[in-house]
ROSE-879032 format. One record per residue (C-alpha): residue number from 1; x, y, z. Coordinates in steps of 0.1 Angstrom, whole numbers. Example, Ala and Ser with C-alpha at 12.3 -4.5 7.8 and 13.67 -1.06 7.14 Angstrom:
! residues 2
 num  east north    up
   1   123   -45    78
   2   137   -11    71
***
This chain:
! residues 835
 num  east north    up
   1   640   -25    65
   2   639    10    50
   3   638    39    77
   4   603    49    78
   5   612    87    73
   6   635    79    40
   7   604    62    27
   8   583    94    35
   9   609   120    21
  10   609   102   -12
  11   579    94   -13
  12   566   132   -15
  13   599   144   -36
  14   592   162   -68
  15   574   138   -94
  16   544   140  -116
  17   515   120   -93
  18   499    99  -123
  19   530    90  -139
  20   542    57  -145
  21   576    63  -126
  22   552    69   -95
  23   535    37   -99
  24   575    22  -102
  25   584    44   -72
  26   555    28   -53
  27   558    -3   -60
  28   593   -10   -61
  29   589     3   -21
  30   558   -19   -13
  31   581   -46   -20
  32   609   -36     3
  33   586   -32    31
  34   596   -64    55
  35   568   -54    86
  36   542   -32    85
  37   535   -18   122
  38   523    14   137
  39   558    30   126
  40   553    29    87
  41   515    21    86
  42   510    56    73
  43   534    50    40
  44   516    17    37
  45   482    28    36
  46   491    58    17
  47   510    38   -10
  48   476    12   -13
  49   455    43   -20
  50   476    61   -44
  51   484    30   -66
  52   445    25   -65
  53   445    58   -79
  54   470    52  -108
  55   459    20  -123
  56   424    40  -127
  57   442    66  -140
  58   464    42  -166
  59   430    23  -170
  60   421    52  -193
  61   449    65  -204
  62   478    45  -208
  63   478     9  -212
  64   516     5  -199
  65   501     8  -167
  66   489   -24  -163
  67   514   -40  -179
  68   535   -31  -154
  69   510   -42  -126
  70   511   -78  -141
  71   547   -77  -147
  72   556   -72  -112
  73   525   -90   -97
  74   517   -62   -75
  75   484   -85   -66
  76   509  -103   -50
  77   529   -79   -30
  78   490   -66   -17
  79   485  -106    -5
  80   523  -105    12
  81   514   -68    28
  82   482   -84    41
  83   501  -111    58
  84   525   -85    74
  85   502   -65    87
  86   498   -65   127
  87   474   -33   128
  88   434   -30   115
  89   442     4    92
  90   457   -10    66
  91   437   -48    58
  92   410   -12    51
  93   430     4    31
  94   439   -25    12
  95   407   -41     7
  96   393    -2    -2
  97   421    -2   -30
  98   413   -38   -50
  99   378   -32   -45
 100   386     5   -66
 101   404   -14   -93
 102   380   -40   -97
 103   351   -11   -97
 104   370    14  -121
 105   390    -8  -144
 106   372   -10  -177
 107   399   -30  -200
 108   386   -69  -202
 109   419   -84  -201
 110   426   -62  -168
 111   398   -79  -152
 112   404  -112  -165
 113   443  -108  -147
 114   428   -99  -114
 115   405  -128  -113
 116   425  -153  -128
 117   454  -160  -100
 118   444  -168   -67
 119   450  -135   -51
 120   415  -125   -52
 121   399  -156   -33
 122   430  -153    -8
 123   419  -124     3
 124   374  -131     3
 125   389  -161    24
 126   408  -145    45
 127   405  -143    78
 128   403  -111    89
 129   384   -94   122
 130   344   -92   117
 131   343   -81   150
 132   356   -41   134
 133   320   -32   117
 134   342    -5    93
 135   364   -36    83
 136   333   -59    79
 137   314   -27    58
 138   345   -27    38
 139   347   -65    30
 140   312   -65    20
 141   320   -40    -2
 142   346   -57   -19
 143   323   -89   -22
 144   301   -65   -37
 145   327   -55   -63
 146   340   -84   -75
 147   301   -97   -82
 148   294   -64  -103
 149   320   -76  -127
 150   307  -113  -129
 151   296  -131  -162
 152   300  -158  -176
 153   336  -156  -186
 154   353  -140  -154
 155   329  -162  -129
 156   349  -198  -141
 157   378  -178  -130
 158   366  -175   -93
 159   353  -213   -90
 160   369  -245   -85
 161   359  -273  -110
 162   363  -311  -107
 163   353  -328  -141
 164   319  -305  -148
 165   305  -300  -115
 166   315  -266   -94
 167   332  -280   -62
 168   344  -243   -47
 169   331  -210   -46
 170   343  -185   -19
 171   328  -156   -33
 172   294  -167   -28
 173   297  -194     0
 174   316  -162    21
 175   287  -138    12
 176   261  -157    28
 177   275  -162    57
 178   265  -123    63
 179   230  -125    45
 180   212  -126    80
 181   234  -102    99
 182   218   -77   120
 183   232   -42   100
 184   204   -36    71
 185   233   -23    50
 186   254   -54    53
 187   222   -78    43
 188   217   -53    16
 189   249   -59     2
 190   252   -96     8
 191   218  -101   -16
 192   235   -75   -46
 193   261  -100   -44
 194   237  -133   -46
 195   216  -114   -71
 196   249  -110   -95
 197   258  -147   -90
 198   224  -157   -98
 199   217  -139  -130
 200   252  -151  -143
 201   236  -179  -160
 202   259  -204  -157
 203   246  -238  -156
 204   277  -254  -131
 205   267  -223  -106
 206   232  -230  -109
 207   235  -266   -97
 208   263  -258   -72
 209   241  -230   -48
 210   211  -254   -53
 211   232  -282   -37
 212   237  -296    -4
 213   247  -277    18
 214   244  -244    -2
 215   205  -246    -9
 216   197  -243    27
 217   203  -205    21
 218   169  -204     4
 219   149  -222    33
 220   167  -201    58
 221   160  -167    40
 222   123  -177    44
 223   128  -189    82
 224   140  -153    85
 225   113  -145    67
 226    89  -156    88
 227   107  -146   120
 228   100  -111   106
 229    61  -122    95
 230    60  -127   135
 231    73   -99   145
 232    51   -79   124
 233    21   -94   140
 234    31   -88   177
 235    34   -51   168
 236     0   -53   149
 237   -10   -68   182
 238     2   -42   200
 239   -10   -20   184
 240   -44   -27   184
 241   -43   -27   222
 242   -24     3   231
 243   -20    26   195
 244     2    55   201
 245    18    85   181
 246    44    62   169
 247    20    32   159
 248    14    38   121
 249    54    49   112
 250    70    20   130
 251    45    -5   109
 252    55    11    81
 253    88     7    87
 254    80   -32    93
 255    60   -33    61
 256    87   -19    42
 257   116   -45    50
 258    91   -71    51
 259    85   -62    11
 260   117   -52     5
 261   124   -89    14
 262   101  -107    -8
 263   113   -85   -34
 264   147   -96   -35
 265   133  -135   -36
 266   111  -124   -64
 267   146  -111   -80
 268   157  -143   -70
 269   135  -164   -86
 270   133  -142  -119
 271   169  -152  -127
 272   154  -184  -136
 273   167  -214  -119
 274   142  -243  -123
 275   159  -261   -94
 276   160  -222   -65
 277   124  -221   -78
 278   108  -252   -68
 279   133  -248   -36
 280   118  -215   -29
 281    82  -223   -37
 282    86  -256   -13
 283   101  -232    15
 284    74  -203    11
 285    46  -235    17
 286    64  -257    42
 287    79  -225    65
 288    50  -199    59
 289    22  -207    45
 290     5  -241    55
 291    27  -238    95
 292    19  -200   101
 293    -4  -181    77
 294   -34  -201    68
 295   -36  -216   101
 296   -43  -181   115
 297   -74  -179    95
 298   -99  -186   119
 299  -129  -167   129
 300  -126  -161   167
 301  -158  -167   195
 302  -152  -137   207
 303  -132   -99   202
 304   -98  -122   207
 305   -69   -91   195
 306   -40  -115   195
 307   -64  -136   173
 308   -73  -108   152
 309   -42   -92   144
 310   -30  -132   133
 311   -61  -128   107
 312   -50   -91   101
 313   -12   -98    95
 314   -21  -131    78
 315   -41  -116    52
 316   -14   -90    47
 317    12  -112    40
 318    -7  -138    14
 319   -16  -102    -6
 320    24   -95   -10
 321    31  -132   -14
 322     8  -137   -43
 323    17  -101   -59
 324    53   -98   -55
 325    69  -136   -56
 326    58  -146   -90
 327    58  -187   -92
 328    26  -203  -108
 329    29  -235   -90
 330    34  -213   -55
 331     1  -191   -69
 332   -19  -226   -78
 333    -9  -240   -46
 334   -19  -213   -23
 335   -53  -211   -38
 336   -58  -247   -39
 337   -53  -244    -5
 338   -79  -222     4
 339  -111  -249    -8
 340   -98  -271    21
 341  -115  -267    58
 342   -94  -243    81
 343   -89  -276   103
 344   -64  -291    76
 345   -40  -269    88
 346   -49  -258   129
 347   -48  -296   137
 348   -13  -300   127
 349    -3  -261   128
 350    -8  -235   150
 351    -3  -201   131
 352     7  -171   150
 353    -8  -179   174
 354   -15  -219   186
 355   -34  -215   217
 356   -60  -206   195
 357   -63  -234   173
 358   -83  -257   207
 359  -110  -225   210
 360  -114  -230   167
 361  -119  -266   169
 362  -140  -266   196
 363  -166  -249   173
 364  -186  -251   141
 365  -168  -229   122
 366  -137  -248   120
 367  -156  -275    92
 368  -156  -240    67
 369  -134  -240    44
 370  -108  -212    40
 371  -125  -195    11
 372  -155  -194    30
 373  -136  -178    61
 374  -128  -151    39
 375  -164  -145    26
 376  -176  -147    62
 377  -149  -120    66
 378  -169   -99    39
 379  -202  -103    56
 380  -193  -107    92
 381  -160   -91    99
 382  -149   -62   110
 383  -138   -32    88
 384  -100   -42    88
 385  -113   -79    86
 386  -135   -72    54
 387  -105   -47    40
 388   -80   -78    42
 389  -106  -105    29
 390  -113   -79    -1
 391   -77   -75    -6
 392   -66  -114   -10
 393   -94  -122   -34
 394   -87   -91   -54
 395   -50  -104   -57
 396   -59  -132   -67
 397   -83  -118   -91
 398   -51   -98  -102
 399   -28  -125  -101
 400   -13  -137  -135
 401     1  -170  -126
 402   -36  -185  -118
 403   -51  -208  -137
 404   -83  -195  -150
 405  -101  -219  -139
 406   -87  -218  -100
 407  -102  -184  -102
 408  -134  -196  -119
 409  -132  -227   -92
 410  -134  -196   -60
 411  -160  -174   -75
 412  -139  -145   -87
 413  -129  -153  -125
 414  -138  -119  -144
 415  -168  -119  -165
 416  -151  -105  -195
 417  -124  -134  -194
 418  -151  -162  -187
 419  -170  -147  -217
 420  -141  -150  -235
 421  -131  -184  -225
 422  -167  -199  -234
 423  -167  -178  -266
 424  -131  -194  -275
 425  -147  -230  -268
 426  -176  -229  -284
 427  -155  -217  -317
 428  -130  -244  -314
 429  -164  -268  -314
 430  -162  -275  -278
 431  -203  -287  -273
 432  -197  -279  -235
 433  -185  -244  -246
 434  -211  -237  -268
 435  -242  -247  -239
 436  -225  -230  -214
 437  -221  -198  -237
 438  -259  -194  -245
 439  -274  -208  -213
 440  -287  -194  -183
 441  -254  -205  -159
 442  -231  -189  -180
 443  -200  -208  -163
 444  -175  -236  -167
 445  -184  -268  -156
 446  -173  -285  -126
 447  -153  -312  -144
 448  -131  -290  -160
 449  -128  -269  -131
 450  -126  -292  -107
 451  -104  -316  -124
 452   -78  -285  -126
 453   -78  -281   -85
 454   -80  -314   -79
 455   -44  -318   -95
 456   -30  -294   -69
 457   -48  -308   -40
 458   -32  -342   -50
 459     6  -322   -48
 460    -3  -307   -14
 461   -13  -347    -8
 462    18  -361   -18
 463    45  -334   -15
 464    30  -317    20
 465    17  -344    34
 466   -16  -324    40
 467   -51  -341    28
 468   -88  -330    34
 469  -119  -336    21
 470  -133  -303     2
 471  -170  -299     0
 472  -162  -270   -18
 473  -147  -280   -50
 474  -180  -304   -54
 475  -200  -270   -63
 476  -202  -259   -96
 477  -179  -225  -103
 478  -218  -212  -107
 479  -227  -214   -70
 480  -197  -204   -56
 481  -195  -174   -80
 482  -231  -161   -67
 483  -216  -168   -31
 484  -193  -142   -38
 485  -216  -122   -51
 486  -240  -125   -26
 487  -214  -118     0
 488  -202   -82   -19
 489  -239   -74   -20
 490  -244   -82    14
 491  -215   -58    25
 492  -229   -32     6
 493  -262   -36    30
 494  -236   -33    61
 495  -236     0    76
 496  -203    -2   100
 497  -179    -6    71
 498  -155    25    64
 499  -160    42    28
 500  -125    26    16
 501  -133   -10    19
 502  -169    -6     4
 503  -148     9   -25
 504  -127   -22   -23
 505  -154   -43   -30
 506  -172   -22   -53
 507  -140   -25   -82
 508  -142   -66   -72
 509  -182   -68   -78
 510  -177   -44  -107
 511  -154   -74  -124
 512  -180  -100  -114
 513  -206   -85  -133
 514  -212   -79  -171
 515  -198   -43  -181
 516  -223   -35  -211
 517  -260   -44  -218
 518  -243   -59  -247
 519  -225   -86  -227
 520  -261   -95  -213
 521  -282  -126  -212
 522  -313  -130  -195
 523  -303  -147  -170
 524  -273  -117  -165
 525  -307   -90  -168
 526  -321  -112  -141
 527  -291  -111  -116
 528  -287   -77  -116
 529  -317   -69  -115
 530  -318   -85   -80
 531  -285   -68   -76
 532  -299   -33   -79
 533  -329   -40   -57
 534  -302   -46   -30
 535  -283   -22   -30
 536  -306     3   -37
 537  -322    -1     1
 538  -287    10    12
 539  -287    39   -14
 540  -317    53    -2
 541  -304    54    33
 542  -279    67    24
 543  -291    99     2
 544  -317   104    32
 545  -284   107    50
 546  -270   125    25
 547  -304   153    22
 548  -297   158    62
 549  -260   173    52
 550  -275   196    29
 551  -284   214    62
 552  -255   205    78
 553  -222   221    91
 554  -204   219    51
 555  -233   223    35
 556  -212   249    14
 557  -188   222     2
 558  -214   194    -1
 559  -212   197   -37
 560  -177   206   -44
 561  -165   170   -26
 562  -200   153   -43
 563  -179   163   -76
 564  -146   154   -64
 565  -155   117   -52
 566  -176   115   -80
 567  -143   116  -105
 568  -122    97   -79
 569  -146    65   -74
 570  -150    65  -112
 571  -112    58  -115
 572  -110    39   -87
 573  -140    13  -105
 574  -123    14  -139
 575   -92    10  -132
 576   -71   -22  -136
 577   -63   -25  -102
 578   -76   -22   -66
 579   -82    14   -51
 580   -57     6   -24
 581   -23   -13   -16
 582   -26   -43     5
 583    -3   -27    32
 584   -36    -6    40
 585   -51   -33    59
 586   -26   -29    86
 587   -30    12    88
 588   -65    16    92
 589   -79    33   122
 590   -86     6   153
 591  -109   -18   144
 592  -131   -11   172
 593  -139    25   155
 594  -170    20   136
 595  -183    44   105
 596  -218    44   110
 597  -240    68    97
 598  -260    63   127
 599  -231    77   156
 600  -238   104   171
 601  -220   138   157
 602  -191   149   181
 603  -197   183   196
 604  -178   210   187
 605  -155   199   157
 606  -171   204   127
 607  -136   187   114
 608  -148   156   130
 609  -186   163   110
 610  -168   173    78
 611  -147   137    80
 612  -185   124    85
 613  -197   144    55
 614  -168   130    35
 615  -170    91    42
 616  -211    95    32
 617  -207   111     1
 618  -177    82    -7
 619  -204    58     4
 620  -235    74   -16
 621  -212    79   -45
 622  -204    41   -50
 623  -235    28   -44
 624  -252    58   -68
 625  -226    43   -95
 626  -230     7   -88
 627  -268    13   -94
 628  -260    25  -126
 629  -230    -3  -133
 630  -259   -26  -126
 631  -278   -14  -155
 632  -247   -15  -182
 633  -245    25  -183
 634  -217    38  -188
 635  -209    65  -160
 636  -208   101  -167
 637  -176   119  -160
 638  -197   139  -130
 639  -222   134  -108
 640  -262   147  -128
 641  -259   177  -104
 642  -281   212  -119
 643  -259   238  -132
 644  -259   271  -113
 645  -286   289  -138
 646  -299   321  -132
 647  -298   323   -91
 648  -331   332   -74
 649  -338   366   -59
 650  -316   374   -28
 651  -327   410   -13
 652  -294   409     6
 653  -274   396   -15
 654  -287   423   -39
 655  -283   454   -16
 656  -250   438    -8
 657  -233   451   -40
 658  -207   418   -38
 659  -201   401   -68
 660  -197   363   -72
 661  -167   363   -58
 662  -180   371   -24
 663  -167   393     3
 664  -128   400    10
 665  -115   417    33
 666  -106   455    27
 667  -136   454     2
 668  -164   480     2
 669  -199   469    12
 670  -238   481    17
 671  -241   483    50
 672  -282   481    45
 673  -301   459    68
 674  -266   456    83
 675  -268   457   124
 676  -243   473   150
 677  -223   453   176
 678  -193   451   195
 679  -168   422   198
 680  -134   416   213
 681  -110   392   195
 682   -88   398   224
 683   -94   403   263
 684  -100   444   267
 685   -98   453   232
 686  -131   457   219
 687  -145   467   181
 688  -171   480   174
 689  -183   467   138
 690  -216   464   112
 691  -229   427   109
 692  -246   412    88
 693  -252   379    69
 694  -251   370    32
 695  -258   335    12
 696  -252   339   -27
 697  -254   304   -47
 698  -241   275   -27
 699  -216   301    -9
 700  -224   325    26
 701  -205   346    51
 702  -210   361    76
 703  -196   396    77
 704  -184   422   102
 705  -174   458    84
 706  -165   491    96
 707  -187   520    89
 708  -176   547    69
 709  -174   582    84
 710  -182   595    50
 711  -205   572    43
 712  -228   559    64
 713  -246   536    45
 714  -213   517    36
 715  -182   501    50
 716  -151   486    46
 717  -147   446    52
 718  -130   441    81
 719  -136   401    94
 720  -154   372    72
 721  -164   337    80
 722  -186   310    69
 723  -220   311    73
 724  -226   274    70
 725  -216   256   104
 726  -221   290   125
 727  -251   277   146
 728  -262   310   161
 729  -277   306   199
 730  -283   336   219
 731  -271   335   252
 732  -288   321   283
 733  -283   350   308
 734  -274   381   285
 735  -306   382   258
 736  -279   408   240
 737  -249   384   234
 738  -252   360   199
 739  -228   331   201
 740  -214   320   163
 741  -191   288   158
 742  -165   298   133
 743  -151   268   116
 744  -124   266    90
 745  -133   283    56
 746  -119   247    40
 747  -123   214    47
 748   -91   198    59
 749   -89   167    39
 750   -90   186     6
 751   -53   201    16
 752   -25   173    15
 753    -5   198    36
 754   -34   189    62
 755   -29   148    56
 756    -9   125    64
 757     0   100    37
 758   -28    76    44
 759   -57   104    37
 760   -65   112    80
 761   -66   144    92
 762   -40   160   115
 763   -66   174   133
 764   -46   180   167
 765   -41   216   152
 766   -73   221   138
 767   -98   235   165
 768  -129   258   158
 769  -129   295   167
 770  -158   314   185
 771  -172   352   183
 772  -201   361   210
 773  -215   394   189
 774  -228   419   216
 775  -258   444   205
 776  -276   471   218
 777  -306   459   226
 778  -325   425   226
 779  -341   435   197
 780  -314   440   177
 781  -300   406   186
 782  -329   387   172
 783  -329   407   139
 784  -290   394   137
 785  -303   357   147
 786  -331   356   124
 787  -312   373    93
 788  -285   341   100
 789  -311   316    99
 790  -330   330    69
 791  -297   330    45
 792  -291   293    64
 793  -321   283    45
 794  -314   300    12
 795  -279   285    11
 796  -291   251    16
 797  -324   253    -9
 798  -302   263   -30
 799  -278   231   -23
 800  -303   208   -25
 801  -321   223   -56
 802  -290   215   -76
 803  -289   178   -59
 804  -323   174   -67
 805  -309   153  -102
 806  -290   134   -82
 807  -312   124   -53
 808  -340   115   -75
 809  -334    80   -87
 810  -362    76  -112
 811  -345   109  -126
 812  -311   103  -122
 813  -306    66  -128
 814  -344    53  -138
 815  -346    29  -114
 816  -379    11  -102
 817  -389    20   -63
 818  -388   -13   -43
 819  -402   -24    -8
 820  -379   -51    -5
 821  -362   -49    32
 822  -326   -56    33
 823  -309   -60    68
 824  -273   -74    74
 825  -284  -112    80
 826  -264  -130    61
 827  -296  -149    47
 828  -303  -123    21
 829  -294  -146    -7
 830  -293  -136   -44
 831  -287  -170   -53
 832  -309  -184   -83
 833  -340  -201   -69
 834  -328  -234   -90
 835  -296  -241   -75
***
């Protein structure tokens, strides 16, 4: 063995770096190298690295490199140093340097040498020390490497063949072995590496990882899967009991590896292997689906939270099953599944949570079927329970893979694309195309529906071993459309349901309906005509509501966010998909928090009235635009408010000499009709200031300038704040002393900087200020009080003068007044008298 200081002497003598007789210098002592322990590790390692760095080099400049590479199979001596090696350093290095030239070399012929000896799957079979995490993050690297260069050329290369069937393939069958390892990078890597090996295409590789033993990967990625589903749930559950600070990021972070997983199946199965397909789709049903998720569909006795956050979670994950993992038969199946009873699953599974299932069948509601679970969700549930319901059948609304007449079969096929399917019928000559098209039931026939499910009720028969009765399937898709209906309508009657799922539903109804009185039949004239009588109870609730914020706390912005929601729930109706992402359902406030327009207002946070204000105008808005959906108008782009116009006489406001802009401070003012008074913004420094009060349009302030000594009748802005909100009370013991609320001159939810990501308020920060005005005398105090309350008024006549349009339903929407009484019994059926 060469002296370990010769080898570093010569290796550093005078010689160009990137020339060839580097790469001969290198390699010609790589070879003499007989042991490789801590004494010459160093020249090793350095060595590996710099002939990494040469064959890149030659790679693009000088095809003698290589040549010389393959001539004295330096592959070879890097297998022969491997064996040698006693110390951890330099299997890195080594496994760092082939992983470069596989990565960097861009010459075909190069890449076809490295894979086409055995060297390569010596060393991905090698057996070196997982129990070093750098080693094991550098072998999954490598794996990594080699896959980025696979096709169908170079992969026969790295596979064993007997006659036409792949018998061997370490790259892969070593890769696995990682794919559940606890480091996120490492499981990231190991799927790149499955992902490349799948969209190879190769027909031998295909059957060879859907083989025995190799196609257990797929059923164990989904028992991994659905060890994660579970441990989403106990944190929803946990959450629901104790939420803290930390709640909503660590779900994210659960709902983000939970999608992240499902979208490396769908990646999976879009690489197109009939046989990984039906393996998936049987693993998704047999592991997830009919064991755990539908199972823990039940409606509970009573406010069970391990219970509810199984419904919760379960819900959750059937919305990113159906949208991400695109598989028609898996699509079909799933909503097959849902027209059996909730017992064809809880007597043989147990969901998330079995010692449930006993409670369930102990009670009526176990003989409903899953699809009528979820509508019950829509007219009984809870906000978060309503929210997920809303969410699965707008998914499958929105799924692709459905059969048309699955989604006709559950109630939700859109009226434009049944329209479109009669239509299509009756031209072809179909005489059950043509009756349905012109009569009053406007809706495929059972046959033809039912015959459709009934196919994929027989494969959960015969390939699940799971067979029920369905009552449900024997309705015509006519009834159990209006059921759906009737349940949307129903939640619009609700008064406990947050702004975001009435939204929800609104875009689902919306695709229900007709969209234009041209699409109408009577029968359609008819429906919505009960339709509008509906909701229209709830709209006039809420617009009383709504005429009680016009003297309320942000009665300055009412209009402003009336606009703003106005153009947002217009998108949010016409657009293609749901208002909100399916991960919502599991970041909503506690369920137990209840938006009612009938709660009493917290005291002193008019941030906590302004998020009030907010939810009933979201509310009002929809259910002003559904009123008008209802009659095939097409909505304006805002809200039938009254322009400003010429603004009544204001003698303040006149005398005041502002302009429109208001008052700022620094700003000269008319101090007429103005009043003295002393304040102190802090203890023992006291100001002595000019107030006075000022409403022009929909805008007010209330204003505290300093005189000026050459002036008197004039004075310079000092302090502004709202007028709005400032409910003026004199004090109990000193008649002198007027007490103002000063709240925030914006509301906080307009200001993203003020939001979190999911739209709610930081409002830990946000607190509302106080001034106590001292005057002179009592008299003077009452002048200031009554001068507040008098531009009060003119600031909200004003506000509601220009809502007038809007309020006004014969005006705004020409609508008939009705008597009818709608409460949130669930027997306020809109379903045709003849069915």
């Amino acid at each position: 063995m060469y002296d370990s200081t010769i080898m570093w002497n010569s290796f550093w003598r005078s010689r160009d770096r990137f020339s060839l007789d580097q790469l001969r210098y290198l390699t010609d002592q790589l070879t003499k190298v007989q042991v490789v322990n801590e004494v010459n590790k160093d020249f090793v390692i350095e060595a590996l690295r710099s002939i990494a760095e040469l064959m890149t080099y030659g790679d693009q400049h000088d095809p003698s490199y290589f040549e010389y590479f393959m001539e004295k199979q330096v592959m070879g001596e890097f297998v022969r140093i491997l064996k040698l090696s006693k110390t951890v350093s330099v299997p890195l290095q080594l496994l760092q340097t082939v992983s470069i030239l596989v990565q960097n070399l861009r010459n075909e012929h190069a890449i076809y040498y490295l894979f086409s000896n055995e060297h390569i799957n010596y060393l991905i079979t090698y057996s070196f020390d997982f129990q070093n995490e750098e080693l094991l993050s550098y072998y999954i690297s490598f794996l990594r490497a080699i896959s980025g260069k696979l096709n169908k050329n170079t992969v026969s290369l790295l596979v064993k063949i007997r006659g036409d069937e792949v018998v061997s393939f370490p790259l892969y069958v070593e890769a696995i072995r990682f794919a559940f390892h606890e480091e996120n990078m490492v499981r990231t890597a190991v799927r790149a590496v499955t992902l490349n090996v799948y969209h190879v295409g190769d027909d031998s590789v295909n059957r060879y990882i859907s083989s025995v033993p190799h196609k257990d990967y797929f059923s164990n990625l989904i028992s991994f899967f659905r060890k994660q589903s579970i441990d989403l749930n106990k944190l929803v559950s946990h959450t629901l009991i104790n939420p803290g600070p930390d709640s909503t990021s660590t779900i994210i972070a659960a709902i983000d590896e939970i999608e992240d997983n499902l979208y490396y199946v769908s990646d999976i199965v879009s690489a197109g292997i009939p046989d990984v397909g039906r393996l998936i789709t049987d693993s998704i049903l047999t592991v997830l689906i009919f064991p755990l998720l539908l199972p823990s569909l039940r409606i509970a006795i009573d406010n069970d939270n391990d219970i509810q956050s199984g419904v919760v979670t379960s819900l959750y994950l059937l919305c990113c099953i159906l949208r991400i993992i695109k598989i028609k038969d898996l699509a079909n199946t799933i909503a097959a599944a849902l027209f059996y009873p909730s017992e064809a699953f809880t007597k043989s599974f147990g969901g998330f949570h079995p010692e449930g299932v006993l409670m369930q069948n102990d009670c009526s509601n176990s003989n409903l079927s899953l699809r009528d679970v979820l509508l019950a969700y829509v007219t009984k549930g809870d906000d978060i329970q309503v929210l997920g319901s809303l969410s699965v059948l707008a998914t499958l609304l929105k799924t692709k893979e459905l059969d048309e007449s699955m989604l006709d079969g559950l109630g939700i096929l859109p009226q434009r694309k049944q329209h479109k399917k009669l239509l299509l019928q009756a031209l072809v000559g179909e005489s059950s195309g043509e009756e349905e098209l012109f009569s009053s039931k406007s809706s495929l026939t059972r046959d033809s529906t039912g015959s459709d499910i009934d196919v994929y009720h027989d494969k959960i028969k015969d390939r699940y071993g799971i067979s029920c009765q369905s009552s449900v399937v024997g309705n015509s898709p006519h009834v159990n459309r209006f059921q759906v209906i009737d349940a949307l309508v129903n939640l619009f009657c609700r008064s406990n349901i947050s702004a975001v799922t009435l939204w929800e539903g609104g875009w689902l109804l919306r695709r229900l309906l007709p969209y234009s009185e041209s699409e109408f039949n009577s029968h359609h004239l008819e429906l919505l005509k009960q339709v509008s009588a509906l909701i229209q109870v709830s709209y006039n609730n809420c617009a009383a509501a709504l005429v009680e914020e016009v003297k309320g706390i942000w009665t300055d912005f009412l209009i402003s966010v009336l606009c703003d929601e106005w153009r947002k729930c217009k998108r949010a109706m016409e657009s293609s998909s749901p208002p909100k992402e399916p991960n919502c359902v599991l970041l909503l406030p506690h369920p137990h928090y209840k938006f009612s327009l009938e709660d009493d207002t917290p005291k002193g946070s008019s941030f906590a009235v302004g998020e009030r204000m907010q939810e009933l105008v979201k509310v009002f808005v929809l259910l002003h635009q559904l009123q008008l959906f209802t009659l095939g108008r097409a909505l304006p782009e805002q809200p039938p408010i009254d322009p400003t116009g010429d603004l009544p006489t204001n003698r303040r406001a006149q005398t005041s000499g502002l302009d429109a802009s208001g008052p700022k401070a620094g700003t000269e003012i008319s101090l007429v009709n103005a009043v003295p008074c002393r304040i102190a913004f802090k203890s023992g420094k006291e100001h002595h200031f000019c107030f006075r009060a000022i409403s022009l349009g929909i805008s007010g302030w209330l204003v505290l300038a300093e005189e000026l000594p050459s002036q008197k009748s004039h004075g310079i802005v000092r302090v502004t704040a709202p007028l709005a909100g400032c409910d003026p009370r004199i004090d109990d013991k000193h008649s002198t002393w007027l007490h103002l609320r000063i709240r925030s001159s914006s509301l906080p939810f307009l200001d993203p900087a003020k939001s979190n990501d999911y739209g709610r308020i930081k409002t830990k920060s946000l607190v509302d200020g106080r001034w106590t005005l001292a005057f002179r005398d009592e008299q003077s105090c009452n002048s200031a009080l009554a001068m507040i309350v008098e531009e009060i008024n003119i600031l909200s006549d004003e506000v509601h003068r220009r809502l007038k349009p809007l309020l006004n339903l014969e005006t705004a929407i020409d609508l008939s007044s009705t008597d009818l009484c709608v409460t949130e019994d669930s027997s306020n059926r809109i379903l045709p008298k003849s069915l």
